[in-house]
MIVOLUM-79607 format. One line per field, with one value per residue: residue in one letter; y, z, x of N, C-alpha, C, CB in turn; residue number from 1. Coordinates in nm, 3 decimals. Glycine has a CB too. Layout:
REM MIVOLUM-79607
resn	(a:...)
n_v	(Y:...)
n_w	(Z:...)
n_u	(X:...)
ca_v	(Y:...)
ca_w	(Z:...)
ca_u	(X:...)
c_v	(Y:...)
c_w	(Z:...)
c_u	(X:...)
cb_v	(Y:...)
cb_w	(Z:...)
cb_u	(X:...)
resi	(NUM:...)
***
This chain:
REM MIVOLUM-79607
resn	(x:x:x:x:x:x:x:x:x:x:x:x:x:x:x:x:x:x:x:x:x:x:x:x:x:x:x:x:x:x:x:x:x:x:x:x:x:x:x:x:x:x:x:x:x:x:x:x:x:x:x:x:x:x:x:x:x:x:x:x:x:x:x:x:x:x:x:x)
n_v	(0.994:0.674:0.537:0.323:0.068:0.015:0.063:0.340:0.428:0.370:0.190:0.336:0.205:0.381:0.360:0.574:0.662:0.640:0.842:0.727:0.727:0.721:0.780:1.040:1.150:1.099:1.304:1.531:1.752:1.949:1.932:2.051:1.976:1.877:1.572:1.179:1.093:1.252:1.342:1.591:1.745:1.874:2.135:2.326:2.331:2.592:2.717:2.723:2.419:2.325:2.269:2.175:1.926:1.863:1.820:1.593:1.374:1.364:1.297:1.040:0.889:0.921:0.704:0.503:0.403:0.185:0.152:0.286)
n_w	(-2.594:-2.465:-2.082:-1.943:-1.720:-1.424:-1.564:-1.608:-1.459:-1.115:-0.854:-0.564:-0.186:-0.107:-0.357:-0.496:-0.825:-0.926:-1.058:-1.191:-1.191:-1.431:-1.632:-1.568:-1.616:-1.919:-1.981:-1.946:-1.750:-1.421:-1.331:-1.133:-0.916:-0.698:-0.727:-0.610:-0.769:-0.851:-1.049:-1.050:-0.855:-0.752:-0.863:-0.993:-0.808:-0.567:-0.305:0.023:0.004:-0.167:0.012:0.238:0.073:0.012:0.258:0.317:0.178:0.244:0.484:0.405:0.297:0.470:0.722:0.518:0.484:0.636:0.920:1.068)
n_u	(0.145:0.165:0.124:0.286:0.231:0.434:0.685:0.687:0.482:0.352:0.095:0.099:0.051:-0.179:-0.325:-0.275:-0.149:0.167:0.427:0.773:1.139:1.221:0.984:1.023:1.228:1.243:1.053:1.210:1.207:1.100:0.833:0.715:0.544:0.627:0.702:0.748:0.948:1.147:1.326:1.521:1.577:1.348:1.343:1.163:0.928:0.751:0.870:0.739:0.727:0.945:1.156:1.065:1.041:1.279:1.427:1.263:1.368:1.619:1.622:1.482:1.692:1.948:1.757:1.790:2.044:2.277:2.379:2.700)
ca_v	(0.897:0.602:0.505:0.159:0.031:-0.092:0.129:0.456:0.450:0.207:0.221:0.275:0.129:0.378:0.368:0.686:0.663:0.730:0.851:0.697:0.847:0.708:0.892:1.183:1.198:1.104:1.408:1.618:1.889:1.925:1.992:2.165:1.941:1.754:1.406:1.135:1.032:1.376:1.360:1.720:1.784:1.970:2.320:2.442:2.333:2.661:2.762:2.642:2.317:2.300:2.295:1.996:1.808:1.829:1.792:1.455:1.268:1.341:1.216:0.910:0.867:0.896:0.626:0.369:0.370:0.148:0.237:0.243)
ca_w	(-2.535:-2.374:-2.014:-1.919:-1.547:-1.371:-1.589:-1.619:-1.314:-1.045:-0.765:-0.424:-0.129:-0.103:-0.464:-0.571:-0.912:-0.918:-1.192:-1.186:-1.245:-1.568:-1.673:-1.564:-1.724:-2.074:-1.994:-1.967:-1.685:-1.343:-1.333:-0.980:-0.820:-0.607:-0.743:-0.538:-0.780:-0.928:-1.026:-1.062:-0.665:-0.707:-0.943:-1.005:-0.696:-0.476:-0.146:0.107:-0.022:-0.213:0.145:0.326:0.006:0.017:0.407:0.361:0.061:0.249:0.581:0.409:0.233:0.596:0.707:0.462:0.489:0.691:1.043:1.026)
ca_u	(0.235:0.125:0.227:0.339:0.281:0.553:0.789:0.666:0.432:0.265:0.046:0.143:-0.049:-0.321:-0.363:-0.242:-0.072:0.322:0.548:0.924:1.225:1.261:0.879:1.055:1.368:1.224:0.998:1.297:1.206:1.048:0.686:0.688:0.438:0.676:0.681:0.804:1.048:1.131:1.536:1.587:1.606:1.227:1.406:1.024:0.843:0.729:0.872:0.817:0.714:1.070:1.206:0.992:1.069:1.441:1.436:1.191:1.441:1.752:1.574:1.498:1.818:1.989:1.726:1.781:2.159:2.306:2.458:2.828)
c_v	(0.811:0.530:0.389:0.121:-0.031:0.009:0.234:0.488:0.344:0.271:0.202:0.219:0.219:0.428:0.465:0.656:0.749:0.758:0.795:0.804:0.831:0.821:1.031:1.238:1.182:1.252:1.500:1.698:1.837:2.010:2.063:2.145:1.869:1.671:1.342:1.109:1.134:1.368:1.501:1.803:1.944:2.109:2.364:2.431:2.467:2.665:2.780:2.478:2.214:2.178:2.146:1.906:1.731:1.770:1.588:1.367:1.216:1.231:1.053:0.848:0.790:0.740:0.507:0.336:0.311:0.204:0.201:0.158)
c_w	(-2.435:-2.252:-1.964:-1.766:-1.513:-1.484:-1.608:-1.527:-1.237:-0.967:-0.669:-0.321:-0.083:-0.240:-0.564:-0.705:-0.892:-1.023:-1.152:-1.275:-1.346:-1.688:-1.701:-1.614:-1.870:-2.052:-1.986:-1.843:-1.558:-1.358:-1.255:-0.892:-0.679:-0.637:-0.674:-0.593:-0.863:-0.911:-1.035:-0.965:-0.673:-0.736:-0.921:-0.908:-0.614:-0.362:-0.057:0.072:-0.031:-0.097:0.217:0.194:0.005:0.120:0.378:0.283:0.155:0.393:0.533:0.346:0.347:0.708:0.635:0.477:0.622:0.818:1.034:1.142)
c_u	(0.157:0.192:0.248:0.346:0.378:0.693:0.834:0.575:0.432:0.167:0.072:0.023:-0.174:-0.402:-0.356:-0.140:0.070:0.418:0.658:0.960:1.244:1.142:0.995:1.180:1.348:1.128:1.094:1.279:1.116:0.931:0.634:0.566:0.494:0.681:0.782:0.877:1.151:1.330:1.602:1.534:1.478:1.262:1.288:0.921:0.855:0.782:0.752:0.803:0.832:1.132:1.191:0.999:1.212:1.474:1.361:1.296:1.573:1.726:1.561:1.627:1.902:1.937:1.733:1.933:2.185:2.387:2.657:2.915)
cb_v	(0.968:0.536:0.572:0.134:-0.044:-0.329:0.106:0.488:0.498:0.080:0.208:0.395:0.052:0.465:0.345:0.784:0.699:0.667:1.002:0.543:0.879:0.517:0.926:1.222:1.102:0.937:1.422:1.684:2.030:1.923:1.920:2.335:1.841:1.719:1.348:1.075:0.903:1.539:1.274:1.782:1.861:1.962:2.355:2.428:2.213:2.655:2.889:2.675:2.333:2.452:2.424:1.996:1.839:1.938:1.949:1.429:1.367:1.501:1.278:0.860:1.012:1.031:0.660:0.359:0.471:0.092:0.159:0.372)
cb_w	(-2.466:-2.434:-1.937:-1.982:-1.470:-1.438:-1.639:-1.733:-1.303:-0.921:-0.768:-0.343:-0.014:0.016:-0.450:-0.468:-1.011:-0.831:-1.244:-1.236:-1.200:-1.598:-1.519:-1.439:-1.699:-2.159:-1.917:-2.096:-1.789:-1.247:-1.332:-1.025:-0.897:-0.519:-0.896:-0.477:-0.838:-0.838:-1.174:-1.192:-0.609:-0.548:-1.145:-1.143:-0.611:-0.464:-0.135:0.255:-0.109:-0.222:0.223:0.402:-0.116:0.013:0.529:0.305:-0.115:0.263:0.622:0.353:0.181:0.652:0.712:0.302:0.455:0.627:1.232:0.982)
cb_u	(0.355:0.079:0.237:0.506:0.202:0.505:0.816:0.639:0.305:0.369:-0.024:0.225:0.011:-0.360:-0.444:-0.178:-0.149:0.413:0.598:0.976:1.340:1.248:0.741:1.048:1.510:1.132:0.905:1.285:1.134:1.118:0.604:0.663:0.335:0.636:0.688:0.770:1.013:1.005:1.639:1.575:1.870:1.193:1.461:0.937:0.875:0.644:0.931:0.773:0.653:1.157:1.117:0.763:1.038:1.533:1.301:1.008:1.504:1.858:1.439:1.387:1.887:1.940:1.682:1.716:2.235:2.325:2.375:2.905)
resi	(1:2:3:4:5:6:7:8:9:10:11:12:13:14:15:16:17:18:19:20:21:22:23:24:25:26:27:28:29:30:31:32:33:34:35:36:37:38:39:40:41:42:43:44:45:46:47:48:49:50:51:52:53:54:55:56:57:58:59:60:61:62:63:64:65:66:67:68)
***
């Protein structure tokens, strides 16, 4: 399978390659590395990792929403 920039990854700004969520839902399953765009809320990622991943998403979630 070949992957397509801009729709199946990109690069963020210090050049690290990023999967999207779309990658990761045609892949079906979580890989348990953490990925930043990982739609199945990090199932096979390790403890404690799990943990500071869930904690960092919802943090920014909370952050991007508007104040009421």
């Amino acid at each position: 399978m070949s992957l397509i920039e801009g729709t199946d990854f990109y690069y963020d700004v210090q050049g690290y390659m990023v999967l999207t969520e779309k990658y990761h839902l045609e892949k079906g399953y979580c890989c348990g590395y953490g990925c930043r765009h990982c739609p199945y809320q990090y199932e096979n990622v390790p403890e404690p990792k799990r943990s500071a991943l869930t904690e960092q998403a919802v943090a920014s979630i909370k952050n991007a929403s508007p104040e009421p």
